[in-house]
N, C-alpha and C positions, 0 to 999 in steps of 0.2 A: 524418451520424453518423460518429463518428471515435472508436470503441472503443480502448482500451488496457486491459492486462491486466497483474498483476504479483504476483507471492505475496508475502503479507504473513505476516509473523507477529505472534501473537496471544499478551502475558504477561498473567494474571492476577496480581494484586496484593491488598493486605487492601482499597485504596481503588479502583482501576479496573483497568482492563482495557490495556493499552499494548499498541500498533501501531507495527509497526517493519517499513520495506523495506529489506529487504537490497539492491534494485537501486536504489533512489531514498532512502536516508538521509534525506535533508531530508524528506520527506513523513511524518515519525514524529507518532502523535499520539494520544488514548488516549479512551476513553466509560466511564460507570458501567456500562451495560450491552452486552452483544454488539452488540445493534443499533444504540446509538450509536456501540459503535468502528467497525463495517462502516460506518455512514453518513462520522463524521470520514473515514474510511481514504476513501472516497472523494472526499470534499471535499480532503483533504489532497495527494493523487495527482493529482487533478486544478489544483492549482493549482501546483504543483513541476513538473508535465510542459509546461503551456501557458505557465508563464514559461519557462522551459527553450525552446522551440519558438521564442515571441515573440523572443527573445536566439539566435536559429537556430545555436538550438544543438540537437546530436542527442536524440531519448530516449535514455535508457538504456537496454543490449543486457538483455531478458529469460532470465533464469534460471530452466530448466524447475522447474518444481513438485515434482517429487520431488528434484531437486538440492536445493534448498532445506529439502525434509522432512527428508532423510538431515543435514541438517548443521544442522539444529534438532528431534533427536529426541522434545525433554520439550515439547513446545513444540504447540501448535496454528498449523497454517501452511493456509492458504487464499488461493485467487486472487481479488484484488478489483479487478472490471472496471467503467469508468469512461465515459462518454462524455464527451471534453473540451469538444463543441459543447455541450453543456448549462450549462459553468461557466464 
């Protein structure tokens, strides 16, 4: 098992839901419902981090959780944790 972890933040829209890492940009991705953005958000993190790895290249340094709150106040921010050996 190879856990990673990363706050994500969470915009509602009239049409979806958009997902956006501030430590991982490229993993943005969005669901009609909460639990598809949580499931994408996982799908998408994991596949930005293990190409990332595959190309040894580092993860990205993680940004605690409430740093992240504090500078996305209107905003729904949540950590979405991943196992890479699953994807």
């Amino acid at each position: 098992m190879e856990l990673v972890s990363y706050a994500a933040v969470f915009t509602p829209t009239a049409k979806e839901i958009q997902v956006d890492f501030p430590d991982v940009p490229e993993a943005f991705t969005q669901g009609q419902t909460m639990d598809e953005a949580i499931e994408n958000a996982k799908l998408g993190l994991a596949i930005v981090i293990n190409d990332k790895l595959g190309h040894f290249e580092p993860a990205p340094k993680v940004t605690p959780l409430e740093q992240v709150q504090k500078a996305f106040p209107d905003h729904e921010v949540r950590i979405v944790e991943v196992d890479l050996e699953k994807y």
